[in-house]
BAMAR-196854 format. One line per field, with one value per residue (C-alpha): x, y, z. Coordinates in nm, 3 decimals. Layout:
east <- [X;...]
north <- [Y;...]
up <- [Z;...]
This chain:
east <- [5.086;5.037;5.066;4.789;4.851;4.611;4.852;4.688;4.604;4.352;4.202;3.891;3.758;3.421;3.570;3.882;4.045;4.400;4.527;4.850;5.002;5.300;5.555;5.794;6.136;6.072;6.201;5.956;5.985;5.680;5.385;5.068;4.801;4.450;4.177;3.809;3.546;3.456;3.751;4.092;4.433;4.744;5.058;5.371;5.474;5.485;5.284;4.883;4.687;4.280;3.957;3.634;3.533;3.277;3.127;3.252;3.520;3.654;3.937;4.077;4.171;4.284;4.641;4.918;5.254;5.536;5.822;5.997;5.825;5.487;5.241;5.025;4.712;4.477;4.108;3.851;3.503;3.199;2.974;3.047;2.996;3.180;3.254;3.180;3.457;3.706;3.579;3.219;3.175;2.910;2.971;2.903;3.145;2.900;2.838;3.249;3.256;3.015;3.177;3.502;3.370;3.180;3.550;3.727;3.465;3.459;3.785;3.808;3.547;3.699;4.057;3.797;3.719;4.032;4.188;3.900;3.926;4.286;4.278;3.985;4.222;4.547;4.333;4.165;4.555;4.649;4.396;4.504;4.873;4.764;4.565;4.858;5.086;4.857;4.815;5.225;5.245;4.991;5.176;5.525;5.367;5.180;5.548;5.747;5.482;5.493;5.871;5.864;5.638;5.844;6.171;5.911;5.851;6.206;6.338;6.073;6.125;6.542;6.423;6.183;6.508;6.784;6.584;6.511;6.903;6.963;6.746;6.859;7.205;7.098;6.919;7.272;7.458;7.234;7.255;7.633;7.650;7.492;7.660;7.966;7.878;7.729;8.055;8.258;7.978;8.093;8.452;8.407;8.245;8.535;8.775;8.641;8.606;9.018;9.072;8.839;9.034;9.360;9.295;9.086;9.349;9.350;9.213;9.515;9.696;9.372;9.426;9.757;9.692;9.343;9.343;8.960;8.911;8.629;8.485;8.509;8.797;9.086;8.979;9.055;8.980;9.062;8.708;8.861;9.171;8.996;8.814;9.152;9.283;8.983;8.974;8.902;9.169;9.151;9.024;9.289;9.397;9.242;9.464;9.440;9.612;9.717;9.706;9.882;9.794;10.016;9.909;9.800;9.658;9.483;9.149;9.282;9.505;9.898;9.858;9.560;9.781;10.016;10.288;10.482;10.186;10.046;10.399;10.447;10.049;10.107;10.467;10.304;10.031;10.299;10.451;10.144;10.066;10.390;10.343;10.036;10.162;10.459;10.217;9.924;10.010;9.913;9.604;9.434;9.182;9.090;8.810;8.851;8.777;9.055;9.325;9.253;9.494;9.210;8.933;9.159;9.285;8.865;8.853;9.142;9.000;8.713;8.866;9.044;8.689;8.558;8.883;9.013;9.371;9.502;9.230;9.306;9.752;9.681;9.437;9.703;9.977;9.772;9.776;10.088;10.173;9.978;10.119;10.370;10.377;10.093;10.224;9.806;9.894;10.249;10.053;9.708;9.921;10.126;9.851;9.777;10.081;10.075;9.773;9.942;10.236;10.498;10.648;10.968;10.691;10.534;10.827;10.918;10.603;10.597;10.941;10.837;10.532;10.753;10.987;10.674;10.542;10.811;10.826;10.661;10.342;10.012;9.808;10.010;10.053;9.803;9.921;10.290;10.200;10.010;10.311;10.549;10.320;10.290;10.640;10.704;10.481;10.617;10.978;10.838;10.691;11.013;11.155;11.330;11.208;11.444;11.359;11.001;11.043;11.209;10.891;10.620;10.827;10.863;10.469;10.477;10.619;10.367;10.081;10.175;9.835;9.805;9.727;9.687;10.064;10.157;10.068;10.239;10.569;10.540;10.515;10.782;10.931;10.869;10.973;11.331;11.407;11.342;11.489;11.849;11.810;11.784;12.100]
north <- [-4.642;-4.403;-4.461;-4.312;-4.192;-4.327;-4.188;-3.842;-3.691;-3.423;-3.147;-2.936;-2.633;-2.476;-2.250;-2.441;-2.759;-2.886;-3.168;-3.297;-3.457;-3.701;-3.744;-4.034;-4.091;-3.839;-3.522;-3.204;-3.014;-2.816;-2.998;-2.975;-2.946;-2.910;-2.771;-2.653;-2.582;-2.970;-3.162;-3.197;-3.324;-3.304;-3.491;-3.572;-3.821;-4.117;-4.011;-3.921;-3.811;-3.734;-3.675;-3.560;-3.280;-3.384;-3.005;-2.655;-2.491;-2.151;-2.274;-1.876;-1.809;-2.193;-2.243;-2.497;-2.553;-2.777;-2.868;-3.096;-3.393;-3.248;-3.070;-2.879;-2.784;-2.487;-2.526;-2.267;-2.419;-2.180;-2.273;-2.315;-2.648;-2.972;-3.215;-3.607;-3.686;-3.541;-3.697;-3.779;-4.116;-4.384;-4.248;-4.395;-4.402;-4.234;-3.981;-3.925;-3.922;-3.633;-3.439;-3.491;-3.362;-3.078;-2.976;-2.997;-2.762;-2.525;-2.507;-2.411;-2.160;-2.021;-1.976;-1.820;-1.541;-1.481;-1.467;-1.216;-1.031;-1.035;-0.891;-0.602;-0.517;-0.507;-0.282;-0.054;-0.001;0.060;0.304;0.491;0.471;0.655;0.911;0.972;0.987;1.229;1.455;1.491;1.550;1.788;1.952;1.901;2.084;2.348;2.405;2.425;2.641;2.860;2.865;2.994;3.269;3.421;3.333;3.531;3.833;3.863;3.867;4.123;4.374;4.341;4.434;4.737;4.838;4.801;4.985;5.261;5.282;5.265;5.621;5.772;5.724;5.838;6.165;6.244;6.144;6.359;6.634;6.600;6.627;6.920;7.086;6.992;7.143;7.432;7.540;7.416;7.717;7.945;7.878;7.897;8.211;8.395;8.229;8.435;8.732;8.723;8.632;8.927;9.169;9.039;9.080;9.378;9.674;10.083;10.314;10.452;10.134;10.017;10.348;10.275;9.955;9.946;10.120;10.176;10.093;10.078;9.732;9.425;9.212;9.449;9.473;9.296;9.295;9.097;8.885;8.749;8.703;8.506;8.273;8.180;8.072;7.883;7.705;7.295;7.050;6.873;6.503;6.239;6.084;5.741;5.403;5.013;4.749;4.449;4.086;3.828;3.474;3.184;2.931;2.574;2.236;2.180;2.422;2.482;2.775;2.693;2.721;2.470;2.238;1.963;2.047;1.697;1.467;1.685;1.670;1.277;1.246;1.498;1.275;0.917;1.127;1.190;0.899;0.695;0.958;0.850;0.517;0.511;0.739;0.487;0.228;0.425;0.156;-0.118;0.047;0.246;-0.026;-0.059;0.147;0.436;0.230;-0.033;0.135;0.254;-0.008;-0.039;-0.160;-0.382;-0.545;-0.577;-0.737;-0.957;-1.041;-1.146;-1.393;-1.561;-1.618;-1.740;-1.986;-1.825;-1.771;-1.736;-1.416;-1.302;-1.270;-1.145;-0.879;-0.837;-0.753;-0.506;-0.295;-0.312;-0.236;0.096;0.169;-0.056;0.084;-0.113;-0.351;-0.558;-0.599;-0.835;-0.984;-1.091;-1.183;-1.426;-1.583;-1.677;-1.820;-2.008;-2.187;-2.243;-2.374;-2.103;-2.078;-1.900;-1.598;-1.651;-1.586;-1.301;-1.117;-1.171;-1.019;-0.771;-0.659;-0.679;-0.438;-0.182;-0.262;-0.015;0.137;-0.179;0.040;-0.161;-0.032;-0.329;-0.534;-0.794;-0.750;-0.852;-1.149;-1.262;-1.171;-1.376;-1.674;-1.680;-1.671;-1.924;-2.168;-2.150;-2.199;-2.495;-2.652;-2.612;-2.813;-2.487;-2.602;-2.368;-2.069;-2.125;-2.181;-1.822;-1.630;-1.832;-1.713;-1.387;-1.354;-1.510;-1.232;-0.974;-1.178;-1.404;-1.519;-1.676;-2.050;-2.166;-2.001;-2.179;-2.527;-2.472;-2.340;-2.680;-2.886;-2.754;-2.812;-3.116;-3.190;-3.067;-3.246;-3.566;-3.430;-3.389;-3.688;-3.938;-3.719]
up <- [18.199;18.465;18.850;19.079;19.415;19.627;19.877;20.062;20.388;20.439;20.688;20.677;20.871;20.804;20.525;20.424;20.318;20.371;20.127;20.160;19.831;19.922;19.681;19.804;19.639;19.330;19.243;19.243;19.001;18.865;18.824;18.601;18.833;18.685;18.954;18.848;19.105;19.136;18.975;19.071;18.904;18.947;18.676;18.740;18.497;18.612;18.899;18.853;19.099;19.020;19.271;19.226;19.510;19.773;19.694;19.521;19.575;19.480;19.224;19.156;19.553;19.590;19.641;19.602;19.723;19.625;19.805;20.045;19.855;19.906;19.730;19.983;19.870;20.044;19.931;19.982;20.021;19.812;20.094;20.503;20.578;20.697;20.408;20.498;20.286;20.036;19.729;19.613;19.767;19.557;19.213;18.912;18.667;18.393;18.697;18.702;18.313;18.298;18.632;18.466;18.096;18.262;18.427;18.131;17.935;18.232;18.268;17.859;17.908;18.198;18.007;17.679;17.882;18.067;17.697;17.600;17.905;17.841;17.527;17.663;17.937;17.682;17.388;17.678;17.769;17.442;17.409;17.736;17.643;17.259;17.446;17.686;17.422;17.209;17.494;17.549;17.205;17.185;17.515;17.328;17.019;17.173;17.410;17.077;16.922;17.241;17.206;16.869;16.904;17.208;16.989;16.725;16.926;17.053;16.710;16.632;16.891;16.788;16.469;16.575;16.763;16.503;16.227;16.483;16.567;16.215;16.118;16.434;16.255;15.929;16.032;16.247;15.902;15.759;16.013;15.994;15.639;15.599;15.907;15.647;15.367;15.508;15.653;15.280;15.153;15.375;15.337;14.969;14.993;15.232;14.973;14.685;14.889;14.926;14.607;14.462;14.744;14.580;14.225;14.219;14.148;14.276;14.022;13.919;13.803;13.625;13.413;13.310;13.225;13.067;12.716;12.627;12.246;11.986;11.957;12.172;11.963;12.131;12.465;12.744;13.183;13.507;13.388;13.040;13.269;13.538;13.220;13.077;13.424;13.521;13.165;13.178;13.100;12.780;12.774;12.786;12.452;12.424;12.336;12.341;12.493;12.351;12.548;12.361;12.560;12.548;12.276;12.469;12.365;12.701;12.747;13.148;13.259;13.256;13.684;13.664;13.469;13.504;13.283;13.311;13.260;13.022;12.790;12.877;12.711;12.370;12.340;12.341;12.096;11.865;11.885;11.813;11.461;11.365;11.372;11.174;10.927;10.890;10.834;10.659;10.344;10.514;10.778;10.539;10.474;10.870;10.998;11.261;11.556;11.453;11.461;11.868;12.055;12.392;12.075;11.931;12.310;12.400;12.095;12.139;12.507;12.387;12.107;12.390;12.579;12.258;12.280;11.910;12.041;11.686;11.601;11.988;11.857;11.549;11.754;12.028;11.731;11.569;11.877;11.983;11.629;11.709;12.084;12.202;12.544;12.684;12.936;12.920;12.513;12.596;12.940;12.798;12.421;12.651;12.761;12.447;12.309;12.640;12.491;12.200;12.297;12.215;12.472;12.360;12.278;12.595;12.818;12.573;12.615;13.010;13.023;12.826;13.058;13.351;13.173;13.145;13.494;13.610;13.927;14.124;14.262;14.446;14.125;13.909;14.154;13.976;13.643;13.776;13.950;13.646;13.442;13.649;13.707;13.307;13.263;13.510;13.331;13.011;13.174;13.381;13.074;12.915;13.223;13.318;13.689;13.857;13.662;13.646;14.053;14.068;13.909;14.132;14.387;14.271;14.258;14.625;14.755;14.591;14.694;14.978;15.080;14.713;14.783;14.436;14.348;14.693;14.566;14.228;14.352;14.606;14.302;14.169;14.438;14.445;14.103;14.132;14.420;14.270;13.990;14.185;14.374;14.089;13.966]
């Protein structure tokens, strides 16, 4: 239940009034104060405090104050007047029903239209900010657009320019080049004048030597002798060259080419033909596909899902039949025999894929950990605790962030020391 404050002190002027809320041995905090133009309340639980206005009031400009234990409150009165009391005085309590439901629904119309007004005010400034932001952006564009048609004209006028530099150059080429070959005429011309001077001999010693005869087959003169001197060179003799190009299996060039890799990959070829043709007897009934190793381990891996560990070794033998060089074939063929139960095979296969997972590189770093952790199994389930200890430890070292290998190699642990102290 609430506790009203019947608690108050109050002051009026023509205009104003001054209420004074007393608060005695609680701490103010913010309170929920109510206030229409007739009807006041203020909450603070426990505390309630309600009164009904002797007349109007203009609730929007009134004020109110908390602190110090008080809540001052600054009414401004609608009309000018002195008030006979602060609250209507001989009220009914149907009377303060209805002035207290009438307060409540003006109060709820009052906070309607501040909403709508609200939301007028915040589309209307929506609307200004879009139109602001339009017009920059028309500014922005019509700047860039500006920009661009200076940038335009600039570019334009360089160009005017350059091609006018350009056939200023060309008609002084041209100018040039015939100032050239004018003066290669010229010299040309004074050149045959010597040589005509030179070769053209006195009257009496073209006597002597010219015999005239009857016909034109025995005569000759300086022009015949000029033809044979000027005579053109005969064409060259035409030939072929041969290219002989070094015979490759690989379609790049020998410098493209990496010769070691390339050898290693045409050796393990070989060596896999081989192989088959040793045992073309007994694969000539297998199709094409069977006889790849990677088909036959996909197929073996997917036996061992299926939880047919016989089908997934007899699959696993088969390829390494065919290319015994595949560490996976002795690794995942080890984790069968593991399941079941040979474990004399199941060590010799892990060794095996240890032997191929040569030089220790991060790209097989899985495949050795599962290797040794296989290994170690089979030697721990052989009660070979110390050996099997020596793999998981082994793989510790490769991964040591392993928790499941952790907890095993602590069992085993485990396991030979209570082994050595009941010795």
């Amino acid at each position: 239940m609430p506790v009203w404050l019947r608690e108050y002190s109050w002051r009026q002027t023509g205009s104003t009034v001054f209420l004074s809320l007393p608060l005695r041995g609680v701490r103010v905090t913010a309170a929920n104060i109510f206030c229409t133009d007739r009807y006041l309340k203020v909450s603070i639980p426990p505390f309630l405090f309600e009164a009904i206005l002797y007349a109007p009031i203009d609730d929007t400009n009134s004020t109110a104050k908390i602190g110090n234990g008080i809540i001052f409150f600054t009414l401004y009165k609608k009309e000018m007047g002195m008030w006979d009391s602060l609250t209507l005085a001989h009220a009914n309590k149907e009377k303060l029903q209805y002035l207290r439901e009438n307060a409540v629904l003006k109060a709820h119309e009052k906070a309607k239209e501040e909403t709508e007004a609200k939301k007028v005010a915040k589309q209307e400034h929506k609307k200004y900010a879009l139109e602001a932001t339009m017009k920059l952006e028309e500014a922005e564009r019509k700047r860039i657009e500006d920009l661009k048609e200076q940038e335009r004209q600039k570019v334009t006028k360089e160009l005017e320019l350059w091609k006018s530099q350009q056939k200023d150059v060309e008609i002084q080429k041209k100018v040039q080049k015939e100032g050239e070959l004018h003066e290669e005429v010229e010299q040309l011309k004074e050149k045959k004048k010597e040589k005509n001077k030179t070769r053209i001999p006195n009257e009496e010693t073209s006597k002597t030597r010219l015999k005239p005869t009857k016909g034109c087959h025995g005569s000759y003169s300086i022009f015949s002798e000029n033809l044979k001197e000027e005579q053109i060179p005969a064409p060259r003799s035409a030939g072929t060259i041969k290219i002989n190009f070094t015979p490759r299996v690989f379609p790049t060039a020998l410098r493209e080419s990496r010769v070691a890799e390339e050898e290693e990959w045409l050796h393990k070829q070989a060596e896999a033909r081989r192989t088959i043709s040793a045992d073309l007897s007994e694969l000539e009934d297998l199709k094409e596909e069977e006889k790849n190793p990677d088909w036959l381990k996909d197929k073996g891996n997917k036996m061992f899902a299926t939880g047919n560990y016989l089908a997934a070794v007899n699959a696993y033998n088969l390829a390494v039949r065919l290319n015994n060089k595949l560490p996976l074939l002795y690794l995942n063929r080890a984790a069968c025999h593991l399941k079941l139960r040979n474990l004399h095979k199941a060590i010799e296969d892990s060794s095996k894929a240890l032997e191929l997972l040569t030089p220790p590189v991060t790209d097989n770093e899985n495949a050795r950990i599962k290797a040794f952790v296989r290994r170690g199994t089979a030697f721990c389930q052989l009660e070979l605790y110390v050996e099997g200890l020596q793999d998981y430890e082994a793989a510790l070292k490769i991964d040591p962030k392993n928790k499941t290998i952790e907890k095993d190699a602590e069992k085993i642990r485990h396991i030979i020391q209570g082994k050595m102290q009941n010795c």
